[in-house]
C-alpha positions in Angstrom: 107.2 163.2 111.0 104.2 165.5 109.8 101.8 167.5 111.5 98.0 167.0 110.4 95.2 169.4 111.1 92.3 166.7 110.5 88.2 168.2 110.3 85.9 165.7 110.9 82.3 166.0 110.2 81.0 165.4 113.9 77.1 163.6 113.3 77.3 159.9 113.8 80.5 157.7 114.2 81.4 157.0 110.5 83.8 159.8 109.9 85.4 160.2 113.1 86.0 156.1 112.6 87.6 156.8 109.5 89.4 159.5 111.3 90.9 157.4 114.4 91.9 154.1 111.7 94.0 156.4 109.6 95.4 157.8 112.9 96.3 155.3 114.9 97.9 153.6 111.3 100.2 156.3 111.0 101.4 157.1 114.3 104.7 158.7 112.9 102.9 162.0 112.3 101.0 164.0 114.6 97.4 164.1 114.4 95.3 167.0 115.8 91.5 167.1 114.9 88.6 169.5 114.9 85.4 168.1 116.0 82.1 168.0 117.7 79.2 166.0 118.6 79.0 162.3 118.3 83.1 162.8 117.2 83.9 163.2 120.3 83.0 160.3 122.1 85.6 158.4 119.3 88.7 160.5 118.9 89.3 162.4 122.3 90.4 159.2 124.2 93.0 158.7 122.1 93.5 162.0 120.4 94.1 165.9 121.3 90.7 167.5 119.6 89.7 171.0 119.2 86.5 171.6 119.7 84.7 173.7 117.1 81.1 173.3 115.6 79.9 172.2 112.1 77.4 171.9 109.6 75.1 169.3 110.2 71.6 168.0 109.8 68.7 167.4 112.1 66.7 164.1 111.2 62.5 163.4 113.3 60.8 160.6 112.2 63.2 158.9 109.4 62.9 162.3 107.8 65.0 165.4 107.4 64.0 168.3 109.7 64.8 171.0 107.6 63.7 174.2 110.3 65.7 172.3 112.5 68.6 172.3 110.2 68.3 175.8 109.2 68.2 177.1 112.6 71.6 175.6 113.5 73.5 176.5 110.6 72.1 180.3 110.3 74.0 180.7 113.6 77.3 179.0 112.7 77.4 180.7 109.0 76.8 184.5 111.0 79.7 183.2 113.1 81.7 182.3 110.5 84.8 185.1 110.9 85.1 184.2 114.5 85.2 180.3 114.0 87.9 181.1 111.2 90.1 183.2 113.4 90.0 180.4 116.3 91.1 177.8 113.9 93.9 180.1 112.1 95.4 180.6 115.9 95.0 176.9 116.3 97.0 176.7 112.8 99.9 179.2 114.2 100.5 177.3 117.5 100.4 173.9 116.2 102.0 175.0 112.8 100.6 171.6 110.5 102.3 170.9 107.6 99.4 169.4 105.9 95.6 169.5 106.6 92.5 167.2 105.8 88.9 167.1 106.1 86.1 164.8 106.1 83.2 166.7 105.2 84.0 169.2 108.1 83.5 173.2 106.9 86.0 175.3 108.3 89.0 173.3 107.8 89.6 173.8 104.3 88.6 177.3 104.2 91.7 178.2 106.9 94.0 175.6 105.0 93.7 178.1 102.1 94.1 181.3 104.0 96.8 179.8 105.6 98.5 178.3 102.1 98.6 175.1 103.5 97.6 171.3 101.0 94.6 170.1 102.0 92.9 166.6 101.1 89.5 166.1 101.2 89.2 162.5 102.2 85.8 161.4 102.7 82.7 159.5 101.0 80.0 162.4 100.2 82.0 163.9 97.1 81.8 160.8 95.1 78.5 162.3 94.1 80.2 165.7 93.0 83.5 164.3 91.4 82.3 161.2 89.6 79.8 160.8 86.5 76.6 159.1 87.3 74.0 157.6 85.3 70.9 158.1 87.4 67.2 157.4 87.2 65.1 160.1 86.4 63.6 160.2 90.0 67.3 160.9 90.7 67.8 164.2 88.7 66.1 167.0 90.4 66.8 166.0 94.3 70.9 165.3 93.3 70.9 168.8 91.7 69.3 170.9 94.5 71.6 168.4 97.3 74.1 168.4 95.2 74.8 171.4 95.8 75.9 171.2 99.7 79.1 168.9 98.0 79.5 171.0 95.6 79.9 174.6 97.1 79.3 174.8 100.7 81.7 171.8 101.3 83.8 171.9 98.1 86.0 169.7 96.7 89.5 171.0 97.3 92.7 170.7 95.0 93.3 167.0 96.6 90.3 164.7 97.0 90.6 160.9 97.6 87.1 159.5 97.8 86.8 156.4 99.9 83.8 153.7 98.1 82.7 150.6 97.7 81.4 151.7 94.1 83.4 153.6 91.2 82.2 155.8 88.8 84.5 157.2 86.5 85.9 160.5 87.7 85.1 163.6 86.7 88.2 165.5 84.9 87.8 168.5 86.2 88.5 167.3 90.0 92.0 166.4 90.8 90.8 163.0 92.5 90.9 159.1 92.9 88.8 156.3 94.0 90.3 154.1 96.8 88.4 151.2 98.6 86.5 151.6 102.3 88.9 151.7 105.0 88.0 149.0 107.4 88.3 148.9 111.3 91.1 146.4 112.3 88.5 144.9 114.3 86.6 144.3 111.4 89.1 143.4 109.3 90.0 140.1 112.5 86.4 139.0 112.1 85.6 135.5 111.3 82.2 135.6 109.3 79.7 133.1 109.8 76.1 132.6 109.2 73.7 132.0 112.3 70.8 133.0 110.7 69.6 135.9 112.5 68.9 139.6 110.9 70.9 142.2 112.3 69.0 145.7 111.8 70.8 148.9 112.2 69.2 152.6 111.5 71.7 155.5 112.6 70.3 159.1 111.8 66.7 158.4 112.4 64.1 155.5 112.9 60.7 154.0 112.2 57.8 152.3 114.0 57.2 151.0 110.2 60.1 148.6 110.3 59.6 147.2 113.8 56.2 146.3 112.7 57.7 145.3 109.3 60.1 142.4 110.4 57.7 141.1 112.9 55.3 140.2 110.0 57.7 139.1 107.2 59.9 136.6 108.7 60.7 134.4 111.7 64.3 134.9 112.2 65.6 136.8 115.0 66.6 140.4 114.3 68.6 142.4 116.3 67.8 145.8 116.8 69.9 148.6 117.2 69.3 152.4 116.8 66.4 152.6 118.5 65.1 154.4 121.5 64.4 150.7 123.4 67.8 149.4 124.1 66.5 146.0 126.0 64.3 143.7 125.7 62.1 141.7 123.0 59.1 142.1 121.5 57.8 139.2 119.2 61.1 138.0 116.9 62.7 141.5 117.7 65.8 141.5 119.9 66.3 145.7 121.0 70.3 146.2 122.0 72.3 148.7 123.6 74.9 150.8 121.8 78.1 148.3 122.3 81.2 148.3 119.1 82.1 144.7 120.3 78.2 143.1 120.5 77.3 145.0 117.4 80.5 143.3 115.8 79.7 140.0 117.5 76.7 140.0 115.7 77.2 141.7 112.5 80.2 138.8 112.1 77.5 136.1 112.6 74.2 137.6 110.6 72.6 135.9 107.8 72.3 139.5 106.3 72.0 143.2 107.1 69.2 145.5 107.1 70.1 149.2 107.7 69.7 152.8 106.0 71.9 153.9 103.6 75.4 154.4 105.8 78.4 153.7 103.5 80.4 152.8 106.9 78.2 149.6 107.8 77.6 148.9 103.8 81.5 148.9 103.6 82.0 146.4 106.8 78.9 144.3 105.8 80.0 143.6 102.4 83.5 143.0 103.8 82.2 140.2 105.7 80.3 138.7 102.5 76.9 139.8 104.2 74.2 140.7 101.6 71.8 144.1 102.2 68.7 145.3 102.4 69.2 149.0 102.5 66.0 151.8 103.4 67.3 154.7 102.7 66.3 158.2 104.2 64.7 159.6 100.9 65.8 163.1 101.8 69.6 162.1 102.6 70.9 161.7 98.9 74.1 160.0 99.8 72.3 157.0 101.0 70.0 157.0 98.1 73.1 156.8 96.2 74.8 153.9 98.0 71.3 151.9 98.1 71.3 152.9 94.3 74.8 151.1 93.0 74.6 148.4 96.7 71.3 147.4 94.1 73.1 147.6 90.6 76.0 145.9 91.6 74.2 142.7 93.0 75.2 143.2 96.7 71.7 143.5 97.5 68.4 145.5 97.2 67.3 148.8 97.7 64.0 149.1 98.9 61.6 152.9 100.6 60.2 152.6 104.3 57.1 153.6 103.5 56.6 151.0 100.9 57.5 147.6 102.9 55.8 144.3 102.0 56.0 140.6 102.8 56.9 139.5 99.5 59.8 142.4 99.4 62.0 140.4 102.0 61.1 136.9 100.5 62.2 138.2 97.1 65.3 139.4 98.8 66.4 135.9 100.5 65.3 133.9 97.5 68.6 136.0 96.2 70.9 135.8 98.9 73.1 132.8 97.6 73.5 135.5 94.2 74.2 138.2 96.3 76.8 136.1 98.4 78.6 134.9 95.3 78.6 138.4 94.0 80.1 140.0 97.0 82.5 137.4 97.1 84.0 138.7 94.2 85.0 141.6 95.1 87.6 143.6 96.9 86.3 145.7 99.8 89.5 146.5 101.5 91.7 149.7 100.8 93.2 150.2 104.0 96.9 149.8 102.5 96.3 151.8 99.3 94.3 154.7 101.4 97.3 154.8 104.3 100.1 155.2 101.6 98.0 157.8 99.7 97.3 159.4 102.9 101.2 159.3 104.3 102.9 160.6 100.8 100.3 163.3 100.9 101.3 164.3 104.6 105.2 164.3 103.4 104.9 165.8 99.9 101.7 167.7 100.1 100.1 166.4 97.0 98.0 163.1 96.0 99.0 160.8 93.4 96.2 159.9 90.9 97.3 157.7 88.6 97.4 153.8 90.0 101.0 152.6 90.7 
């Protein structure tokens, strides 16, 4: 049995998810994580969890609020000694033999201090380890956010990069590309094809595609994300937060529309369902995902604040293409990324090459 020391990036439930399947997978080491925020709610009833803040970022109105994000990390950064010592006492008492992080800032930082292996295992630094060939719109916004990935949360000597899409690795960066990991619950779903919409925007939303959806089509969308949590208005269905209904539904949609979150791209695609994807301009991780979801025929990519009838007709009239397409492919890694994960644990290093 190992010991893990696990960061996870704490805003929204896709890393901590990630986080609590590997966990629960390999219950023959002993998992203790470092959280905050919407974390939480996801690991602690299952998992001991230190509590300790991170970097993150404040979204208003399907934007990025950048004072708001300054503000909170000025204070955490000025902090940064004491957060360090907390951690490295955590480190002594539990003694880990390993330690991980996805996209969680102190972690790594006491791993090295404290000579320990740590594995970055996480989505974000495919955009820092991996060769892209991007539009020119592309260039300027990935070099100045390219730099969070890059140097405030750095790759580390050990970095296994969990995506739906692969570019060809950098070879610099001691890294590989494995496959989304998928919920088990996910992974028992029977997909079908009952023709509603389900519509799903996570760090921030927009009156723009309420109003949207109720002009360009009939079909019933379910809404989730929003502030309203009940009730209809038009064709629009508003839902609580629930895993199981948003599953229920997600399992049973003609197709998706949603931001640019690789968790629900990775699940949606699993279940054969085509995308629309809206991006948050500012966010260049889901720019990137909407980017290759588009090249790869798995979808289209499309900018709130450019939505038109004819966009989501041109969309369907390509859903039997983007079906077929998906259908092609493998969106599972959940064995490859639990062996990678448990020989690191026990030998302190990632394999690279493919077995």
């Amino acid at each position: 049995m190992g010991r893990v020391l696990y960061g996870v990036h704490g805003t929204g439930h896709g890393h901590a998810m990630r986080g609590l399947t590997i966990a629960r997978k390999l219950k023959q080491h002993e998992f203790l994580f470092v959280a905050n925020d919407d974390a939480l709610h996801v690991l602690e009833p299952e998992f001991n969890v230190f509590h300790l803040p991170n970097l993150g970022t404040v979204f208003k109105n399907y934007r990025i609020d950048f004072a708001a994000t300054i503000s909170k990390a000025i204070p955490l950064l000025f902090e940064r000694k004491k957060y360090l010592k907390q951690l490295l006492d955590v480190i002594d008492k539990f003694k880990p033999d390993v330690c991980m992080t996805d996209l969680e800032y102190f972690v790594p930082y006491a791993a090295k201090i404290a000579h320990l292996p740590c594995l970055t295992l996480d989505h974000q630094h495919i955009i820092t380890c991996c060769q892209h060939n991007l539009p020119p719109n592309f260039w300027f916004d990935t070099f100045i956010q390219g730099l969070t990935p890059r140097y405030l949360f750095a790759p580390t000597e050990a970095n296994l990069l969990i995506s739906f899409y692969a570019p060809p690795i950098l070879p610099k960066y001691h890294a590989r590309i494995a496959p989304p990991i998928l919920r088990d619950r996910v992974l028992q779903a029977k997909s079908s094809d009952a023709g509603h919409i389900l519509v799903y925007q996570s760090n921030s939303t927009s009156p723009a595609l309420l109003e949207f959806l109720q002009r360009a089509t009939k079909r019933t969308c379910y809404i989730f994300g929003y502030a309203q949590t009940s009730g209809s208005l038009a064709n629009l269905r508003f839902c609580a937060k629930s895993e199981e209904g948003f599953l229920r539904l997600l399992e049973s949609c003609a197709y998706v529309i949603q931001g640019g979150s690789h968790t629900l791209m990775s699940e949606a695609l699993y279940l054969g369902k085509p995308i629309l994807s809206l991006p948050l301009g500012a966010m260049l991780e889901q720019r990137f995902n909407a980017l290759y979801l588009e090249r790869l025929g798995y979808g289209k990519a499309a900018l709130m604040h450019n939505l038109h009838e004819e966009l989501l007709q041109q969309f369907e009239a390509n859903l039997d293409h983007y079906r077929q397409t998906i259908s092609a492919t493998n969106f599972c890694g959940n064995d490859l990324v639990f062996s990678l994960v448990d020989k690191f644990i026990t030998s302190g290093k990632l394999t690279i090459t493919a077995p």
